[in-house]
mmCIF file of the N, C-alpha and C atoms, coordinates in Angstrom:
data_MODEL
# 
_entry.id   MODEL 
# 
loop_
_atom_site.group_PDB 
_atom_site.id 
_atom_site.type_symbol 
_atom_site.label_atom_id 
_atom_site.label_alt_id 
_atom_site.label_comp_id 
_atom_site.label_asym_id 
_atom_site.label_entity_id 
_atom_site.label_seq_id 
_atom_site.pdbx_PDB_ins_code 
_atom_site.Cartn_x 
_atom_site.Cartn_y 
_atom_site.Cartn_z 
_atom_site.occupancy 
_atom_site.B_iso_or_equiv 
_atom_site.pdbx_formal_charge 
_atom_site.auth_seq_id 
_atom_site.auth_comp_id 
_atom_site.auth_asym_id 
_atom_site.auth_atom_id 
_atom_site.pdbx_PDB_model_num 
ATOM 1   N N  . UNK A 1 1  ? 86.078  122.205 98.398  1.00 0.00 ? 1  UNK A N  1 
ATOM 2   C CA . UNK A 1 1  ? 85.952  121.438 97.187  1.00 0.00 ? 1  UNK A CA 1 
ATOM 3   C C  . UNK A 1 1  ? 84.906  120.348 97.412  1.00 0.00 ? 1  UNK A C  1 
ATOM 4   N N  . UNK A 1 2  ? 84.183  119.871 96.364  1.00 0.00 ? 2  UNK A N  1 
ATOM 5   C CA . UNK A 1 2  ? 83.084  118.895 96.335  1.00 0.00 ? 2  UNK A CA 1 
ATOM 6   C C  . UNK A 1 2  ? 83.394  118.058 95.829  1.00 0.00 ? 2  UNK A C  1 
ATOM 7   N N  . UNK A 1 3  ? 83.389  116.890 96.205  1.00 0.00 ? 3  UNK A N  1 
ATOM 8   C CA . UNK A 1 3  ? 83.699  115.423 94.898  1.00 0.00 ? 3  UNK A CA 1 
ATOM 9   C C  . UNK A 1 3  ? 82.479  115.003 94.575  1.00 0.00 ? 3  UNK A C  1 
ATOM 10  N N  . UNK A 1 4  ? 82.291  114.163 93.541  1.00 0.00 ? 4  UNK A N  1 
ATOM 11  C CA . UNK A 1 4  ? 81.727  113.440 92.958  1.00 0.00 ? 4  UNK A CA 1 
ATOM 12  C C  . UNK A 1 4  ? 82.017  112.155 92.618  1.00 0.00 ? 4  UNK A C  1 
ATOM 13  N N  . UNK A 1 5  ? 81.624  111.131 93.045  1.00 0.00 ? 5  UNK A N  1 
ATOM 14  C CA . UNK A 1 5  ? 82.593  109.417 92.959  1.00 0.00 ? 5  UNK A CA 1 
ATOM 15  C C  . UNK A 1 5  ? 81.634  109.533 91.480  1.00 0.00 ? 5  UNK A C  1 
ATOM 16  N N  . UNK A 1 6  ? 82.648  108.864 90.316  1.00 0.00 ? 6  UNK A N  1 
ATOM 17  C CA . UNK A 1 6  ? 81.628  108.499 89.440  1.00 0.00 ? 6  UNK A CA 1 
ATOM 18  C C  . UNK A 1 6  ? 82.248  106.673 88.993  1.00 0.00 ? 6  UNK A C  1 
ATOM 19  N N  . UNK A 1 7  ? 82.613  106.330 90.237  1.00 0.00 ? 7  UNK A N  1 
ATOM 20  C CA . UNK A 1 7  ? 82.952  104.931 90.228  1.00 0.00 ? 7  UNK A CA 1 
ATOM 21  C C  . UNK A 1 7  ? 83.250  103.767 91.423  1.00 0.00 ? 7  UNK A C  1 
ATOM 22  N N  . UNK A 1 8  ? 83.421  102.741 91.250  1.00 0.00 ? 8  UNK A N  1 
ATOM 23  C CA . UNK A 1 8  ? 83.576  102.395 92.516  1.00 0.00 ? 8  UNK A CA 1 
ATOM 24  C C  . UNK A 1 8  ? 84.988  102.412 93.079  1.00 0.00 ? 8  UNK A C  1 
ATOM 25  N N  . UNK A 1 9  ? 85.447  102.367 94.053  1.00 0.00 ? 9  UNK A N  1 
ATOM 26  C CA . UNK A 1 9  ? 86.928  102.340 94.555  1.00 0.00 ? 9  UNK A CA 1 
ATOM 27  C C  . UNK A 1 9  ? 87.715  100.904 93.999  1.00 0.00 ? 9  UNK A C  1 
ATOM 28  N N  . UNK A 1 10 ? 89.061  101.361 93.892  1.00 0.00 ? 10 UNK A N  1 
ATOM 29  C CA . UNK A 1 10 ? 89.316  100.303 93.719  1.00 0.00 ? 10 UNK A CA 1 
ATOM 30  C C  . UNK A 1 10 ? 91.269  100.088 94.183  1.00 0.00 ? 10 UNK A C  1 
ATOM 31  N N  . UNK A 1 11 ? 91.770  99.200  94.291  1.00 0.00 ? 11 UNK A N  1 
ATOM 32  C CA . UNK A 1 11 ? 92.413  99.059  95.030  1.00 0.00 ? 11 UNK A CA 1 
ATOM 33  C C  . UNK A 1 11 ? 93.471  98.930  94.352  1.00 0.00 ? 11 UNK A C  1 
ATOM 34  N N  . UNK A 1 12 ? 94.393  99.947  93.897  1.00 0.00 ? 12 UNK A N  1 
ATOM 35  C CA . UNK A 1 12 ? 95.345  99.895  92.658  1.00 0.00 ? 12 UNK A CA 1 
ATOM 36  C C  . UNK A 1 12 ? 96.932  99.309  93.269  1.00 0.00 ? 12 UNK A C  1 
ATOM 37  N N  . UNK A 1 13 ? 96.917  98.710  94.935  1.00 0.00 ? 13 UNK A N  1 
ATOM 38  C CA . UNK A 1 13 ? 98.359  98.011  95.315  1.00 0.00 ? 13 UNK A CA 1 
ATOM 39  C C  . UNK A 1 13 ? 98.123  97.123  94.681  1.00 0.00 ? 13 UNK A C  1 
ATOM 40  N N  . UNK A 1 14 ? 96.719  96.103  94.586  1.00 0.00 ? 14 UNK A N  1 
ATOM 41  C CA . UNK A 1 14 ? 96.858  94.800  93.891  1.00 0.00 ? 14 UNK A CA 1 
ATOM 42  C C  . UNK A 1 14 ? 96.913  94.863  92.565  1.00 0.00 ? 14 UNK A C  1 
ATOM 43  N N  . UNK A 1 15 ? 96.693  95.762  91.384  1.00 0.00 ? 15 UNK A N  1 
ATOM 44  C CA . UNK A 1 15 ? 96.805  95.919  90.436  1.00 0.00 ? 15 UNK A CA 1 
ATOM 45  C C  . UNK A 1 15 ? 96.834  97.216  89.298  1.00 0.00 ? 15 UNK A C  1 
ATOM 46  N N  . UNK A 1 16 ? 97.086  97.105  88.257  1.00 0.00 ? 16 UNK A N  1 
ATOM 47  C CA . UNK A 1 16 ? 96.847  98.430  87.836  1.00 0.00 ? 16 UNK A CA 1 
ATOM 48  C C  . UNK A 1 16 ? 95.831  98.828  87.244  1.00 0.00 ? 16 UNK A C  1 
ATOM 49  N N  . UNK A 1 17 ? 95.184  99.783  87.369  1.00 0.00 ? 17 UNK A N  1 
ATOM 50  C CA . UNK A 1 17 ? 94.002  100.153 86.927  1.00 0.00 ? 17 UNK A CA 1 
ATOM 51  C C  . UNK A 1 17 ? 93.673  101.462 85.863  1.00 0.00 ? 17 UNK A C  1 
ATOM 52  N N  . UNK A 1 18 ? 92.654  101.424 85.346  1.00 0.00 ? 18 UNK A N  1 
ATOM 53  C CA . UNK A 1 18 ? 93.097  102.513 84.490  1.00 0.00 ? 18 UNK A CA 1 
ATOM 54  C C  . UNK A 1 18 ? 91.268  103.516 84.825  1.00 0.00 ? 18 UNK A C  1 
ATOM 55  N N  . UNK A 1 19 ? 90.751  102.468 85.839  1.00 0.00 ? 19 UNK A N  1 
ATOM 56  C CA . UNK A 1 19 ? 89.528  103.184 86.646  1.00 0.00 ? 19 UNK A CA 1 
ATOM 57  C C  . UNK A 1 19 ? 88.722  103.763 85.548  1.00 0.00 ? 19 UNK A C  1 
ATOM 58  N N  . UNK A 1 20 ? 88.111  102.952 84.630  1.00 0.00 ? 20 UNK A N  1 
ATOM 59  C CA . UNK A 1 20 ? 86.994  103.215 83.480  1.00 0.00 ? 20 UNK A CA 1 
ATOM 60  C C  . UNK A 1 20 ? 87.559  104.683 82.992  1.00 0.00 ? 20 UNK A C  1 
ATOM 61  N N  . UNK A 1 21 ? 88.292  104.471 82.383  1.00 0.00 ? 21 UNK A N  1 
ATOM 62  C CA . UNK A 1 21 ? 88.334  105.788 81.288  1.00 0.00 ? 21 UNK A CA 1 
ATOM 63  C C  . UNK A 1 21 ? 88.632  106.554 82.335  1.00 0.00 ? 21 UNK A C  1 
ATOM 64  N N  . UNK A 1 22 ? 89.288  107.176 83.606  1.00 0.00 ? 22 UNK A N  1 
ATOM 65  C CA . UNK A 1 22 ? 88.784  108.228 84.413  1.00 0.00 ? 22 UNK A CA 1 
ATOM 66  C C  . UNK A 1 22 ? 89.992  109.031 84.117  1.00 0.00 ? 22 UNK A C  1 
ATOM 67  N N  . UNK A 1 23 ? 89.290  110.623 84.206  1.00 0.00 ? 23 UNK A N  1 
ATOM 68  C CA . UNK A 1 23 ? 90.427  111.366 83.903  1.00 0.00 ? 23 UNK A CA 1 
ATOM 69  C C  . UNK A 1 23 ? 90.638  112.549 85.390  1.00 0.00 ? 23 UNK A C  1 
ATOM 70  N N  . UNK A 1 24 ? 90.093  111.753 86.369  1.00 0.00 ? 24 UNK A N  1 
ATOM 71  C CA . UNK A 1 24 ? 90.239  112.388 87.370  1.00 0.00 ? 24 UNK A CA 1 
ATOM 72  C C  . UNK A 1 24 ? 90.061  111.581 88.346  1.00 0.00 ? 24 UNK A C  1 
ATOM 73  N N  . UNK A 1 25 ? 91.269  111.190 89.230  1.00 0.00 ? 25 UNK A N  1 
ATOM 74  C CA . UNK A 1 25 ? 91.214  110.069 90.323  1.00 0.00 ? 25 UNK A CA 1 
ATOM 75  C C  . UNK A 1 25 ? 91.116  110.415 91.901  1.00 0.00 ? 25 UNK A C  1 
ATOM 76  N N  . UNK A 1 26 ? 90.470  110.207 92.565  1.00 0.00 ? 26 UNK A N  1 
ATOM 77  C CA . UNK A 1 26 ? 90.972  110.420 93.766  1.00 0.00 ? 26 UNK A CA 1 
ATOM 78  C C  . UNK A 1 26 ? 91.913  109.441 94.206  1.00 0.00 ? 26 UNK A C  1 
ATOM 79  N N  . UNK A 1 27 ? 92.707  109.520 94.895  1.00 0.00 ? 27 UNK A N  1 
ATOM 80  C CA . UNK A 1 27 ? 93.718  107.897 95.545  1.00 0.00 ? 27 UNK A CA 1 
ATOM 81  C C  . UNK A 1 27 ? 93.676  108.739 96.882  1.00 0.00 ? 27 UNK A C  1 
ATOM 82  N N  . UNK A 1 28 ? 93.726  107.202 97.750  1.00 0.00 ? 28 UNK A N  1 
ATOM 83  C CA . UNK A 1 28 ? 94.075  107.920 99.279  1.00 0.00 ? 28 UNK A CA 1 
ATOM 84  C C  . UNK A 1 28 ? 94.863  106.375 99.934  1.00 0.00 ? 28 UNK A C  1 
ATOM 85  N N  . UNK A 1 29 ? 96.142  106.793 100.652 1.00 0.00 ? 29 UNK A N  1 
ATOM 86  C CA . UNK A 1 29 ? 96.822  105.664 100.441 1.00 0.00 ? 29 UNK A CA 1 
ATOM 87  C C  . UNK A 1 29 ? 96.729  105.694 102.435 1.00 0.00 ? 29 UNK A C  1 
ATOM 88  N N  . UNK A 1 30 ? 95.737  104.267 102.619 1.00 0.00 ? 30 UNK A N  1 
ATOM 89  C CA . UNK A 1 30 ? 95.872  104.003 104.151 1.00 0.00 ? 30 UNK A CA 1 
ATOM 90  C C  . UNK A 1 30 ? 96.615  103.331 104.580 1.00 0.00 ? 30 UNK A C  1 
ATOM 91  N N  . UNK A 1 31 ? 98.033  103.171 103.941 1.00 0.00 ? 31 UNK A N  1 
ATOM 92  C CA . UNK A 1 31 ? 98.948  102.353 104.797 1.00 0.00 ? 31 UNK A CA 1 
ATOM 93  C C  . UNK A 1 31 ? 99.579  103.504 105.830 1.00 0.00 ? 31 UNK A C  1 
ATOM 94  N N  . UNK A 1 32 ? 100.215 102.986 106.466 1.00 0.00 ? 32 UNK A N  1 
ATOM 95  C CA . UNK A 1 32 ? 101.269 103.741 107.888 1.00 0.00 ? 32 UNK A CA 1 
ATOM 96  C C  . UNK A 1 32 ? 102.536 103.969 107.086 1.00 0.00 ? 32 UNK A C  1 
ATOM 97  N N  . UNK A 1 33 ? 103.263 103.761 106.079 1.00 0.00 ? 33 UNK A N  1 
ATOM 98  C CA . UNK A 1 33 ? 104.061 104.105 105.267 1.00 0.00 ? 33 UNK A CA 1 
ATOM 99  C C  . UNK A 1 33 ? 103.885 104.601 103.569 1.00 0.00 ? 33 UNK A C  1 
ATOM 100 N N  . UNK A 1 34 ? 104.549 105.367 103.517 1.00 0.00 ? 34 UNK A N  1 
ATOM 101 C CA . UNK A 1 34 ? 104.260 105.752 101.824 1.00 0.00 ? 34 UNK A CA 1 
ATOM 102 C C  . UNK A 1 34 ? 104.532 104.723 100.518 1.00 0.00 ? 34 UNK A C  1 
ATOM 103 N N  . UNK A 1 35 ? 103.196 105.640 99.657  1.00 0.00 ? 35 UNK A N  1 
ATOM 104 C CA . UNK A 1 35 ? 103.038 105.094 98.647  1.00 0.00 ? 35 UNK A CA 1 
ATOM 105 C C  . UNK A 1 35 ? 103.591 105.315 97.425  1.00 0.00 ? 35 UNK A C  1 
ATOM 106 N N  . UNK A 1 36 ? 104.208 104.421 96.727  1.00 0.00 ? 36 UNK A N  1 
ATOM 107 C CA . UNK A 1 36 ? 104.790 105.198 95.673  1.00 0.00 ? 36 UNK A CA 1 
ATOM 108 C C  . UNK A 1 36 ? 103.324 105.120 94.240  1.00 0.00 ? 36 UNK A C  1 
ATOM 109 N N  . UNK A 1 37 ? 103.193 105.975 93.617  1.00 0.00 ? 37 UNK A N  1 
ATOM 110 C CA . UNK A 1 37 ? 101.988 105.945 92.964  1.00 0.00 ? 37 UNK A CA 1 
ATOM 111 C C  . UNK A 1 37 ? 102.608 106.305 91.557  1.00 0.00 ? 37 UNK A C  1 
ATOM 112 N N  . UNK A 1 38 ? 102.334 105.040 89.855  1.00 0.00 ? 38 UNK A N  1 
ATOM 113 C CA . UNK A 1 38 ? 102.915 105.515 89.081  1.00 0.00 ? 38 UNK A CA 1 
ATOM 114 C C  . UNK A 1 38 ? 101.999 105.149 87.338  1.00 0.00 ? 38 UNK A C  1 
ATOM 115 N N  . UNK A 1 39 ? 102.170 106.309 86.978  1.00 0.00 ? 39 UNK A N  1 
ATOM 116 C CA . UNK A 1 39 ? 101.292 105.602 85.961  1.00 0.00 ? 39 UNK A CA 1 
ATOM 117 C C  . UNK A 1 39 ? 101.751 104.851 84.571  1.00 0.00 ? 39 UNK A C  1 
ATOM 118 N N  . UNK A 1 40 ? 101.511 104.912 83.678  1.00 0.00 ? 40 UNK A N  1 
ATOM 119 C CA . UNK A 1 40 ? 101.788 103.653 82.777  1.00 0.00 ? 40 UNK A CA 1 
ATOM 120 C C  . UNK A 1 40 ? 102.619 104.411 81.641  1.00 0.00 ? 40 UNK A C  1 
ATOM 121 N N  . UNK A 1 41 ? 102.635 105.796 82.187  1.00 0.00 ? 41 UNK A N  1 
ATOM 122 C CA . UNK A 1 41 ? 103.907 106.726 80.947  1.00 0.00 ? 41 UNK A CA 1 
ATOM 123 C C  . UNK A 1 41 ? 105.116 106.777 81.718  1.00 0.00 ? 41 UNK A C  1 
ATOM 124 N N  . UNK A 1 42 ? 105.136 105.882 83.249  1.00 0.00 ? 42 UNK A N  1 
ATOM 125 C CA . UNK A 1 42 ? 106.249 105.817 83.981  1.00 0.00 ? 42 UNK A CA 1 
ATOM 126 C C  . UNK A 1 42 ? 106.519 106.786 85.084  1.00 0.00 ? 42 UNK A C  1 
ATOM 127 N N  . UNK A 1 43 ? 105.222 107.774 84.597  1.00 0.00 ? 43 UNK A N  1 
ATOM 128 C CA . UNK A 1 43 ? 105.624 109.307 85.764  1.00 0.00 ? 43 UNK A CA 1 
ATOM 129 C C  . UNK A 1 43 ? 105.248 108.797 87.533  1.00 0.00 ? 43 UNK A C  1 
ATOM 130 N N  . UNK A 1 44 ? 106.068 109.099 88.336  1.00 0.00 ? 44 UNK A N  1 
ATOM 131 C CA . UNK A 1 44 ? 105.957 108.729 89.549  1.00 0.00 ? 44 UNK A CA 1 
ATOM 132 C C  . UNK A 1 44 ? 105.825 109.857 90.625  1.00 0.00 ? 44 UNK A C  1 
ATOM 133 N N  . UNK A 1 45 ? 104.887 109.732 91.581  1.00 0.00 ? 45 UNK A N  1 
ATOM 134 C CA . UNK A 1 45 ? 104.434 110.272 92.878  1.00 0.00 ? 45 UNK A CA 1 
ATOM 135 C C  . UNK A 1 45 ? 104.522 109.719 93.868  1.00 0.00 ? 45 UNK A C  1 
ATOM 136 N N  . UNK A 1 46 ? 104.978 110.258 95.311  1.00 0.00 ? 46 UNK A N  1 
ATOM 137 C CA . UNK A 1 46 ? 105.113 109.376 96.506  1.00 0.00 ? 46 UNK A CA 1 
ATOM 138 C C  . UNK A 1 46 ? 103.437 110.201 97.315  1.00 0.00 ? 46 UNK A C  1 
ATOM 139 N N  . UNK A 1 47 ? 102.933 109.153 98.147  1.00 0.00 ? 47 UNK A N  1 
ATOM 140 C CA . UNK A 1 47 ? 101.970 109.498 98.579  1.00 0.00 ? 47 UNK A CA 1 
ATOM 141 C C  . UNK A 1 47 ? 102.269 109.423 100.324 1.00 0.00 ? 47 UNK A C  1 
ATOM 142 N N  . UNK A 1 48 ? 102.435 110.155 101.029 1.00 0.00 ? 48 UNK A N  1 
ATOM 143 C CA . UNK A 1 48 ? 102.433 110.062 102.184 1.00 0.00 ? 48 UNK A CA 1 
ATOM 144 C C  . UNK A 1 48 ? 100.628 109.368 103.179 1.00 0.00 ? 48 UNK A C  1 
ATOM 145 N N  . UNK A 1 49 ? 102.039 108.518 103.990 1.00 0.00 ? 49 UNK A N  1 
ATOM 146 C CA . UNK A 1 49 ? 100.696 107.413 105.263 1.00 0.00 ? 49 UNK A CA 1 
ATOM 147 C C  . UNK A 1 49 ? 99.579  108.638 105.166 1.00 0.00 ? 49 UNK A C  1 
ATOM 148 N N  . UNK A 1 50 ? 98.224  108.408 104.777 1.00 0.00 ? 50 UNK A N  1 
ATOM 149 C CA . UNK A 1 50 ? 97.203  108.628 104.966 1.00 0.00 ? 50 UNK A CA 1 
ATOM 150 C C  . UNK A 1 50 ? 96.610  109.536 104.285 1.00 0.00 ? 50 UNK A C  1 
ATOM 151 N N  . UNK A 1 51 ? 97.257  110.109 103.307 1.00 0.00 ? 51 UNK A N  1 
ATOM 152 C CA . UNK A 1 51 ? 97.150  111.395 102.430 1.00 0.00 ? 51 UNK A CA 1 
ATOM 153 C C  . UNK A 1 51 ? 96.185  110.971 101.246 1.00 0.00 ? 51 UNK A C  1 
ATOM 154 N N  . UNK A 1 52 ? 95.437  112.539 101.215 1.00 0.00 ? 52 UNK A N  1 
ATOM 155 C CA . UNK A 1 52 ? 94.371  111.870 99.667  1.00 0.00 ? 52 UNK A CA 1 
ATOM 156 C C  . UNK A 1 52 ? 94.973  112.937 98.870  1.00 0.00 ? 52 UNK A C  1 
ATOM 157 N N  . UNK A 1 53 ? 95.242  112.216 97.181  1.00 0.00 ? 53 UNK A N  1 
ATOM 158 C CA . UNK A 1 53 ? 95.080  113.843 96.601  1.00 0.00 ? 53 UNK A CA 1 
ATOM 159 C C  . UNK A 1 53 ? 94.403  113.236 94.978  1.00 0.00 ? 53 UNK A C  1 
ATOM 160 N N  . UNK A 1 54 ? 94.437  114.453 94.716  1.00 0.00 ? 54 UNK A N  1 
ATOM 161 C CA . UNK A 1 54 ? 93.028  114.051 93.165  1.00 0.00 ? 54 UNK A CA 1 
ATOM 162 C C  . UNK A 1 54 ? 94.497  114.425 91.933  1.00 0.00 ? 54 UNK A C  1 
ATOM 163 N N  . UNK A 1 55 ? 94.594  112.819 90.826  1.00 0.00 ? 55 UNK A N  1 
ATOM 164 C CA . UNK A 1 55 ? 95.487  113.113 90.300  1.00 0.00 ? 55 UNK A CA 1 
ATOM 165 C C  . UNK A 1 55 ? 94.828  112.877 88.752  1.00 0.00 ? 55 UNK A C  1 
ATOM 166 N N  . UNK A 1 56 ? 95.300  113.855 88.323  1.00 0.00 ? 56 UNK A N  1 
ATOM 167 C CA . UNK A 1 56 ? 94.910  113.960 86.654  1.00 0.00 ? 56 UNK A CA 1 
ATOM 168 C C  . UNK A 1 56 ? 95.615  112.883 85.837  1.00 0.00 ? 56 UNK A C  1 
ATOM 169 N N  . UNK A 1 57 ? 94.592  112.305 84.798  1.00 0.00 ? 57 UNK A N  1 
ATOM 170 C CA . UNK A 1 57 ? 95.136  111.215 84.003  1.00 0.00 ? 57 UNK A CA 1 
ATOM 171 C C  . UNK A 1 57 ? 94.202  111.507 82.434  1.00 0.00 ? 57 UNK A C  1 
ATOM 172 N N  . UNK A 1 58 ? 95.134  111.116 81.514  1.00 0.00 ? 58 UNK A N  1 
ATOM 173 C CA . UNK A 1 58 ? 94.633  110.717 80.447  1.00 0.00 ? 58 UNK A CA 1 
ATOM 174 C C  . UNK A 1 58 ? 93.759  109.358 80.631  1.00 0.00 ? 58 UNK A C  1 
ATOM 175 N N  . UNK A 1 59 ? 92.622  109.238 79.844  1.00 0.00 ? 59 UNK A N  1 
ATOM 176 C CA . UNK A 1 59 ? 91.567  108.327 80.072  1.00 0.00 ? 59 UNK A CA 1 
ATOM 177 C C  . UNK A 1 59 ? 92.341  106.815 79.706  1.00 0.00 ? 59 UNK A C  1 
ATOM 178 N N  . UNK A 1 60 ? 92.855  106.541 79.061  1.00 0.00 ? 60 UNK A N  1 
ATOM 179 C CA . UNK A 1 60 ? 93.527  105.245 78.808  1.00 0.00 ? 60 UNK A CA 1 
ATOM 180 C C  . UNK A 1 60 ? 95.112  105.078 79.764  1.00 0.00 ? 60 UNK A C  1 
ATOM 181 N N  . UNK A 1 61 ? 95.537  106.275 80.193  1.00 0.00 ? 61 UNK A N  1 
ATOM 182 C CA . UNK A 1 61 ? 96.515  105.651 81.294  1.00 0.00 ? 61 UNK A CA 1 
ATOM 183 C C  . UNK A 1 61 ? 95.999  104.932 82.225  1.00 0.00 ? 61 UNK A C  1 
ATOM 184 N N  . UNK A 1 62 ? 96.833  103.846 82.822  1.00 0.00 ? 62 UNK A N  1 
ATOM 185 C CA . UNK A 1 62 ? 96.881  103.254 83.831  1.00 0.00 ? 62 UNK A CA 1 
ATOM 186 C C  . UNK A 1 62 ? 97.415  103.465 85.600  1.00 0.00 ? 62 UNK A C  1 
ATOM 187 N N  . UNK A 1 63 ? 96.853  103.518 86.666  1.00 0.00 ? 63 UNK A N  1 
ATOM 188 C CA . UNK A 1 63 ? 97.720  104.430 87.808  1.00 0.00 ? 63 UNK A CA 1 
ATOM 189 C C  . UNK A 1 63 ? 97.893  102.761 88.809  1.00 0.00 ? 63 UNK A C  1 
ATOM 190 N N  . UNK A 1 64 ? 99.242  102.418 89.458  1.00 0.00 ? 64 UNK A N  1 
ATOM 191 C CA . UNK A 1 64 ? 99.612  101.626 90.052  1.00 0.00 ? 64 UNK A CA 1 
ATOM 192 C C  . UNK A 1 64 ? 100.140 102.001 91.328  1.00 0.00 ? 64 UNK A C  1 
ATOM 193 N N  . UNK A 1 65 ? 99.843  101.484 92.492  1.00 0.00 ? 65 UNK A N  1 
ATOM 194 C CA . UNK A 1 65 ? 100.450 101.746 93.841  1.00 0.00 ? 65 UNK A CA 1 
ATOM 195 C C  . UNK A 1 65 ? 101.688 100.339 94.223  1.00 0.00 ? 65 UNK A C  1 
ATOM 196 N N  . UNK A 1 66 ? 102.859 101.093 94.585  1.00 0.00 ? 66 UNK A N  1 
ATOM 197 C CA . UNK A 1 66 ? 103.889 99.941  95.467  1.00 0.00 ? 66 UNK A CA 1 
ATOM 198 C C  . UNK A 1 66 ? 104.248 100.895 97.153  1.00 0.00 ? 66 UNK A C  1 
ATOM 199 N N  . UNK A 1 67 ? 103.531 99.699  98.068  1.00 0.00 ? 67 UNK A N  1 
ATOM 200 C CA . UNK A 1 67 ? 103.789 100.202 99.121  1.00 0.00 ? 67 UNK A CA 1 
ATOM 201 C C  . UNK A 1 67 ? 105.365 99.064  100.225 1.00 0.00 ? 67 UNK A C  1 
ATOM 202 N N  . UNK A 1 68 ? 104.918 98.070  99.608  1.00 0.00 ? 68 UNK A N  1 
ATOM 203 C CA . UNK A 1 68 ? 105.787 97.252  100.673 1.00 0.00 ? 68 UNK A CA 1 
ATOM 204 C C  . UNK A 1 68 ? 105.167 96.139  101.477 1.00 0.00 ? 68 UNK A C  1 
ATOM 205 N N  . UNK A 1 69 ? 103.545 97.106  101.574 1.00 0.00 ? 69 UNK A N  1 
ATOM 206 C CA . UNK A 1 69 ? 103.079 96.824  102.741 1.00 0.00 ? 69 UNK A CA 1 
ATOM 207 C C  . UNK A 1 69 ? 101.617 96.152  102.554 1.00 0.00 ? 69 UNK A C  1 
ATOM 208 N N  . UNK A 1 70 ? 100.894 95.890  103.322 1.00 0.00 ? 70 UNK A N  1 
ATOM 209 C CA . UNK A 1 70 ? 99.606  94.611  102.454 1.00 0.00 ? 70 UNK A CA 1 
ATOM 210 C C  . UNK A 1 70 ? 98.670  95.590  102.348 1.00 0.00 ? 70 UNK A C  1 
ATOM 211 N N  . UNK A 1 71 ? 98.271  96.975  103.065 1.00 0.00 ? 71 UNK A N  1 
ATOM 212 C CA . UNK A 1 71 ? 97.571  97.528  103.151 1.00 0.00 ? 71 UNK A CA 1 
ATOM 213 C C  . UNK A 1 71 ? 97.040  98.482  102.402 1.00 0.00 ? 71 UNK A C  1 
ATOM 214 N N  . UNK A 1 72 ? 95.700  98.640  101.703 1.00 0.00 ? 72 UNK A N  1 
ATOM 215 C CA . UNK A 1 72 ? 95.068  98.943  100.511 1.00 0.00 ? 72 UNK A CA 1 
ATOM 216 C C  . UNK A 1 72 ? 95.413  100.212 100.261 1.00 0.00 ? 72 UNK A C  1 
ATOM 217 N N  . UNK A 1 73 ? 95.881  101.178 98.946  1.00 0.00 ? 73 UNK A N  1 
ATOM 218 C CA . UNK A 1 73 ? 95.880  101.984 98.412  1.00 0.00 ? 73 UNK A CA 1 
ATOM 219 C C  . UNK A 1 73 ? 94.519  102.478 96.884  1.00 0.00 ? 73 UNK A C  1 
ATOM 220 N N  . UNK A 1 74 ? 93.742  103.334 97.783  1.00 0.00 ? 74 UNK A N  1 
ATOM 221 C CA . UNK A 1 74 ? 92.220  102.701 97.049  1.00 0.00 ? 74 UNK A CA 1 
ATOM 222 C C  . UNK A 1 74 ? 92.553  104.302 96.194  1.00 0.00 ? 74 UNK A C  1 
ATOM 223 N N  . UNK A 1 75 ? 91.470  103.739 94.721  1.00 0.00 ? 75 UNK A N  1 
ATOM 224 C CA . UNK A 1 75 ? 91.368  105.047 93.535  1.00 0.00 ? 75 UNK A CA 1 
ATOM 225 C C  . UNK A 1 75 ? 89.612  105.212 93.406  1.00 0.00 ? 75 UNK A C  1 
ATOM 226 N N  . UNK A 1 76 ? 89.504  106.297 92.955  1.00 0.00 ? 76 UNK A N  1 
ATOM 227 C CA . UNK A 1 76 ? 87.790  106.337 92.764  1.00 0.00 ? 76 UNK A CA 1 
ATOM 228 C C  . UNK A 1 76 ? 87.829  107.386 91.880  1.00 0.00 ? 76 UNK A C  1 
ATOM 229 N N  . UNK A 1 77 ? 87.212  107.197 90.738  1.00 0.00 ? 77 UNK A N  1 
ATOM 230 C CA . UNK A 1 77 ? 86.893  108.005 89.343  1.00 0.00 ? 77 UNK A CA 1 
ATOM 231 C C  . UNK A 1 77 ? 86.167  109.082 90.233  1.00 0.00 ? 77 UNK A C  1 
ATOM 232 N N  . UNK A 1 78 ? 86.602  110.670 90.218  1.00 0.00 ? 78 UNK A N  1 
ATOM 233 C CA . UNK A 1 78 ? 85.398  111.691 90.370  1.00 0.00 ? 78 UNK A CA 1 
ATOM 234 C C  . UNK A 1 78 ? 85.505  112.611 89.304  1.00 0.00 ? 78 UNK A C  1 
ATOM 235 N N  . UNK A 1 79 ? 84.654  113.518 89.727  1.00 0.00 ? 79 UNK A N  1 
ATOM 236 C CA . UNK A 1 79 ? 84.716  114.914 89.279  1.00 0.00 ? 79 UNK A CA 1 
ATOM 237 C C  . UNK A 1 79 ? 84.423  115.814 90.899  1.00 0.00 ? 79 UNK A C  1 
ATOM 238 N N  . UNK A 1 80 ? 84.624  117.093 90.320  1.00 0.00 ? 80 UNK A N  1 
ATOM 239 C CA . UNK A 1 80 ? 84.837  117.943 91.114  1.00 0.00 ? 80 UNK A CA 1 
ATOM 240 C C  . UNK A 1 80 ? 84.378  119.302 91.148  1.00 0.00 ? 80 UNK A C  1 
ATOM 241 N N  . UNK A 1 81 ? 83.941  120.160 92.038  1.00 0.00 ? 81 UNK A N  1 
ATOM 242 C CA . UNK A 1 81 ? 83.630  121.654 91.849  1.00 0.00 ? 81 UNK A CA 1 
ATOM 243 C C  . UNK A 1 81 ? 84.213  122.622 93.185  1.00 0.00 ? 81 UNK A C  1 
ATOM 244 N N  . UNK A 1 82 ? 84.845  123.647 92.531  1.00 0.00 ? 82 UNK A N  1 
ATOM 245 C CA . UNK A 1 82 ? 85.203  124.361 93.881  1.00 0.00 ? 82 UNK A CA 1 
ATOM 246 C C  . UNK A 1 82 ? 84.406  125.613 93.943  1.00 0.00 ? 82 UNK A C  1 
# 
């Protein structure tokens, strides 16, 4: 698979983001413990220490990380080709 960043990263433990309209996120959560990852219709994902995965969003949802822990859980608008 190929990514494409079409934004800058951004760090959704400190806040929630809705990453310019993006309807395709990468998140990759570098803490040593999991992430819980949730968006603003309430739907929730756990992200395991160090794991990336590309999560589909409607352009006006919002995606939020709670880890526990101080350490950044970063998002980046792409696209993609396989």
């Amino acid at each position: 698979m190929i990514l494409k960043p079409k934004g800058a990263a951004v760090n959704i433990q400190t806040a929630a983001s809705a990453l310019s309209n993006a309807t395709l996120v990468s998140v990759v959560n570098t803490n040593t413990t999991a992430a819980l990852i949730e968006n603003s219709n309430g739907n929730e994902v756990y992200l395991a220490a160090g794991e990336r995965v590309l999560i589909e969003k409607e352009p006006a949802e919002t995606l939020e990380a709670t880890t526990g822990a101080t350490t950044a859980v970063w998002a980046t608008s792409v696209a993609f080709r396989n």
